[in-house]
VONUDREN-54520 format. One line per 4 residues: number of its first residue (from 1); their letters; for each residue x, y, z of N, C-alpha, C, O. Coordinates in Angstrom, 1 decimal. Each point is the difference from the previous one (the first is absolute). Layout:
<pts>
NUM	a	X/Y/Z/X/Y/Z/X/Y/Z/X/Y/Z | ...
</pts>
This chain:
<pts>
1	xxxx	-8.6/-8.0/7.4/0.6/0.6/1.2/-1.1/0.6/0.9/0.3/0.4/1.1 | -1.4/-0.5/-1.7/-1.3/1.3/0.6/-0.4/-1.3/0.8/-0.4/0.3/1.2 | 0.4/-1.6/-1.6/-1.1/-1.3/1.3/-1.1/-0.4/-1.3/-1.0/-0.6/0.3 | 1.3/1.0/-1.4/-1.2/-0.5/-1.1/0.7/-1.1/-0.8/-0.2/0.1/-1.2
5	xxxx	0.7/-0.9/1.7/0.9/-0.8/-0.6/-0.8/-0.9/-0.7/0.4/-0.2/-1.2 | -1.9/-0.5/1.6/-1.1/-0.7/-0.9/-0.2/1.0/-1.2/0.1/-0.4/-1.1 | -0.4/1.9/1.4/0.1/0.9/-1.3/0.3/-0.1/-1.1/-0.6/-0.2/-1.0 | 2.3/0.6/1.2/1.1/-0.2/-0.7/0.0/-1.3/-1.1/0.0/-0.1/-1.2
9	xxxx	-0.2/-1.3/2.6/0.1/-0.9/-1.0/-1.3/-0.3/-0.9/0.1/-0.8/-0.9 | -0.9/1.3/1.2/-1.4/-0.5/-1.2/0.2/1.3/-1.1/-0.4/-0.3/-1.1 | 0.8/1.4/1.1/0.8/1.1/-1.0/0.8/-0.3/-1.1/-0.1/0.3/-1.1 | 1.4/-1.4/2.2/0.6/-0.9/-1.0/-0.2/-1.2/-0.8/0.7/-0.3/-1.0
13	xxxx	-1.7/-0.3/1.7/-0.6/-1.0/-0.5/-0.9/0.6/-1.8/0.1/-0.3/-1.2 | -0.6/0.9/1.9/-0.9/1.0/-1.3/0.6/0.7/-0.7/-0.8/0.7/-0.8 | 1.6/-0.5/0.7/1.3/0.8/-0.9/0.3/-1.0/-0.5/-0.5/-0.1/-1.1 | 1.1/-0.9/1.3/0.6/-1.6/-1.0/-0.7/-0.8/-0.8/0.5/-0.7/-0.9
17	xxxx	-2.1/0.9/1.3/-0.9/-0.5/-1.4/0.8/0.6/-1.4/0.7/1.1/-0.1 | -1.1/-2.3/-0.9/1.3/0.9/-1.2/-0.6/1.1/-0.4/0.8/0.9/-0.5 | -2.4/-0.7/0.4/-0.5/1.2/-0.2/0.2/1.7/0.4/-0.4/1.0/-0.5 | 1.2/-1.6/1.8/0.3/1.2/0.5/1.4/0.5/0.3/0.4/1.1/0.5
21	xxxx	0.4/-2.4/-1.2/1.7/0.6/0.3/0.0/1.0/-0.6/1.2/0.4/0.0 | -1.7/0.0/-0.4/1.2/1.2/-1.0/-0.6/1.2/0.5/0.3/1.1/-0.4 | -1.1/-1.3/1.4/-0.7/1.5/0.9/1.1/0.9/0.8/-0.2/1.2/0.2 | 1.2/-1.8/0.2/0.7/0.0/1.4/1.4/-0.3/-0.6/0.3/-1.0/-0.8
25	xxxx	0.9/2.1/1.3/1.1/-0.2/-0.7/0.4/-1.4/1.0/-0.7/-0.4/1.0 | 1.8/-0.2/-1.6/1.0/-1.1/1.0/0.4/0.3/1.3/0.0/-0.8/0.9 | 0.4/2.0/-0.7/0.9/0.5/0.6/-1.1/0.1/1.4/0.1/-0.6/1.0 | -0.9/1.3/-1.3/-1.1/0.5/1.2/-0.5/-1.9/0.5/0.4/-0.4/1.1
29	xxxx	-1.1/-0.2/-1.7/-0.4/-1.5/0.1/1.6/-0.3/1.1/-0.1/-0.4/1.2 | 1.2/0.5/-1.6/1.2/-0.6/0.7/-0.3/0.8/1.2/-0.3/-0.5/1.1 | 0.5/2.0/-1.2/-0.6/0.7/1.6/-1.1/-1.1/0.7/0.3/-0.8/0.9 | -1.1/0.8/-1.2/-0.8/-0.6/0.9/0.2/-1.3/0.8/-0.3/-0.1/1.2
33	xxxx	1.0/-0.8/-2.1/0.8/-1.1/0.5/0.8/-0.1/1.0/0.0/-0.7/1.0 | 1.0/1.7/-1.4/0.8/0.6/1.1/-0.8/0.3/1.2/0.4/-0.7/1.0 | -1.1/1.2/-0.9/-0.7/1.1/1.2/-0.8/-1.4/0.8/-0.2/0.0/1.2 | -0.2/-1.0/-2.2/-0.3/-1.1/0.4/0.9/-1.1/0.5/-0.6/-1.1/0.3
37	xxxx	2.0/1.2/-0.2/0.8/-0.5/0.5/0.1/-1.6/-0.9/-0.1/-1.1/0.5 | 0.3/1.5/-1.8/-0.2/-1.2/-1.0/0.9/0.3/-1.0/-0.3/0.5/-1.1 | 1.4/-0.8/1.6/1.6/0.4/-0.6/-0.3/-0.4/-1.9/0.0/0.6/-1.0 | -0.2/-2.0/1.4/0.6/-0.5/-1.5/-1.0/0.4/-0.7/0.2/-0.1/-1.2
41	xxxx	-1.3/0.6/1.4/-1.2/0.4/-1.0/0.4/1.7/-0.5/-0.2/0.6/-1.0 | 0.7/-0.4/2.3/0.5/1.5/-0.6/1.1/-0.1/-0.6/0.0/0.8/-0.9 | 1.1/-1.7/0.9/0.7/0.0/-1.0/-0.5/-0.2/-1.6/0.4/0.6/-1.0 | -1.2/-1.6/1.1/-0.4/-0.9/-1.2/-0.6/1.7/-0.5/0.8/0.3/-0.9
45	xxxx	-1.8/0.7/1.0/-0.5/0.9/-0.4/1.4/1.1/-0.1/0.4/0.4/-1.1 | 0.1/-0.2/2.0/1.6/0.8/-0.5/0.5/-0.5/-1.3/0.4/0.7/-1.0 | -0.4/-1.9/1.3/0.5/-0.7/-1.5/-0.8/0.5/-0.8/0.4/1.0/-0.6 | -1.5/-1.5/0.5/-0.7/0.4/-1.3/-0.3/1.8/-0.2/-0.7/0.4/-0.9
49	xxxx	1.2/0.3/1.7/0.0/1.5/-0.4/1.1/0.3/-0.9/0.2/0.8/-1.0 | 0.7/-1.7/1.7/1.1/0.2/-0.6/0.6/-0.2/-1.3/0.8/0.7/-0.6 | -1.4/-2.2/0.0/-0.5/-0.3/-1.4/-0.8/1.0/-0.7/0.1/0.1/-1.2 | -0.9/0.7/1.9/-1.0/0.8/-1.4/0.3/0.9/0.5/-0.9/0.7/0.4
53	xxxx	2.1/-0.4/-0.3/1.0/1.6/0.4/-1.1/1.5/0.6/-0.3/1.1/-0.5 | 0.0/-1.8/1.9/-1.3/0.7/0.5/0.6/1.2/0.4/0.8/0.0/0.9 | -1.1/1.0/-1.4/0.8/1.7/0.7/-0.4/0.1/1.6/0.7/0.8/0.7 | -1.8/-1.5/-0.1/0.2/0.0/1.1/0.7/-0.1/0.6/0.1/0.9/0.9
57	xxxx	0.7/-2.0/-0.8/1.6/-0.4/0.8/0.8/1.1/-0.2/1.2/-0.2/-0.1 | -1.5/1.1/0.0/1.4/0.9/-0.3/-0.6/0.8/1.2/0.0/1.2/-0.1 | -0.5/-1.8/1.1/-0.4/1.1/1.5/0.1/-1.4/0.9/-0.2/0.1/1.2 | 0.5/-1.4/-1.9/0.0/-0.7/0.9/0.8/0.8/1.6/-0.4/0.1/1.2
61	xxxx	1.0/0.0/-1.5/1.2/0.2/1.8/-0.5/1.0/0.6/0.4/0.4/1.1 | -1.5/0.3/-1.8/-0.5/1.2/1.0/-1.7/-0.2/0.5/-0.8/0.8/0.4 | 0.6/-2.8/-0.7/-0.8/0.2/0.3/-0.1/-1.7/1.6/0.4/-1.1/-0.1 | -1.1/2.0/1.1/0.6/-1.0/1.2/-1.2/-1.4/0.4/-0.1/-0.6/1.1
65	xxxx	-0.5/0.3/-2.3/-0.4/-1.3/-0.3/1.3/-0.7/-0.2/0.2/-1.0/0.8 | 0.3/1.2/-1.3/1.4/-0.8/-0.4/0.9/-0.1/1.2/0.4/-1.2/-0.1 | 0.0/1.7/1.2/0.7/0.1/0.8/0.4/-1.2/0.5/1.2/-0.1/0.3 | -2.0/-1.0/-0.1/0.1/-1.1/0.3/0.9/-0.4/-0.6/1.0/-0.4/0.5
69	xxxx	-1.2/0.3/-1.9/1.1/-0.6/-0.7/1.3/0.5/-0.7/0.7/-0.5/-0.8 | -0.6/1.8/1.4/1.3/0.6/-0.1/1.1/-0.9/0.4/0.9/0.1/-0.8 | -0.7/-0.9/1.9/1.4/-0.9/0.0/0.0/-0.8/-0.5/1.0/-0.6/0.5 | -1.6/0.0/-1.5/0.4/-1.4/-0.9/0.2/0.2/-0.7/-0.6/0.7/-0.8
73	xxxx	1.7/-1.3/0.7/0.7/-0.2/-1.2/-0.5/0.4/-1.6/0.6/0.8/-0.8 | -2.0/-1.9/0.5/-0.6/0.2/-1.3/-0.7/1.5/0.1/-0.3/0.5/-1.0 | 0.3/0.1/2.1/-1.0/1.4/-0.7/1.3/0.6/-0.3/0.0/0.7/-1.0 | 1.1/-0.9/1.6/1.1/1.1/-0.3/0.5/-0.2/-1.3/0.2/1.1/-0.6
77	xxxx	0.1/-2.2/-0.2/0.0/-1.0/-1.1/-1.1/1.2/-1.2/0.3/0.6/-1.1 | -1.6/-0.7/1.8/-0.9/0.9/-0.7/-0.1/1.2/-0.1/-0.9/0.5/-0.8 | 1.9/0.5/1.6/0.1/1.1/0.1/1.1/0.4/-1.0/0.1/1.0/-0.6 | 0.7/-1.9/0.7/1.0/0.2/-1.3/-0.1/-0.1/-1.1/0.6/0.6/-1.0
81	xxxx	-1.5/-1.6/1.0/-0.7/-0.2/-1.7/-0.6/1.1/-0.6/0.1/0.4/-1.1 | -1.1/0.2/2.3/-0.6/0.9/-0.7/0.9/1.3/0.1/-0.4/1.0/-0.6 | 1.8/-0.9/1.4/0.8/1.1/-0.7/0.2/1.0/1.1/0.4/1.1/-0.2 | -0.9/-1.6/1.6/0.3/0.7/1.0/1.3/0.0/0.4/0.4/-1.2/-0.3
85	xx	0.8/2.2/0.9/1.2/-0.4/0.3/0.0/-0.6/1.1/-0.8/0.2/0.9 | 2.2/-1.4/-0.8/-0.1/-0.7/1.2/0.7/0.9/1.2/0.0/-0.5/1.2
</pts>
């Protein structure tokens, strides 16, 4: 969002060596995506927060990386899963 968008992506790039996934929750990696306007990658990382039952997501909706994908369908789908009321 800052204009460091090459940043961001060599951050993420370097977070996904397998050496270094496990540095960095899911949830935050999916922020960035987001912020990066790269829907299904942020999903794909939502997903996988959501599989290793990341306690992060439980601030998902208060946090406005996400905003973008507040009207689709699948985040809303994901908000229920994880137990938010509809």
């Amino acid at each position: 969002m800052s204009g460091k968008r090459q940043e961001a992506q060599r951050i993420l790039k370097e977070f996904q060596e397998p050496s270094k996934q496990n540095r960095l929750q899911p949830e935050y990696l999916a922020e960035i995506y987001c912020l990066l306007g790269e829907k299904e990658k942020a999903y794909a990382w939502l997903e996988k927060a959501y599989a290793e039952h990341d306690s992060s997501l439980l601030w998902i909706k208060c946090q406005p990386e996400f905003d973008s994908l507040s009207p689709e369908p699948r985040y809303q789908e994901l908000l229920r899963r994880i137990g938010f009321p509809q």
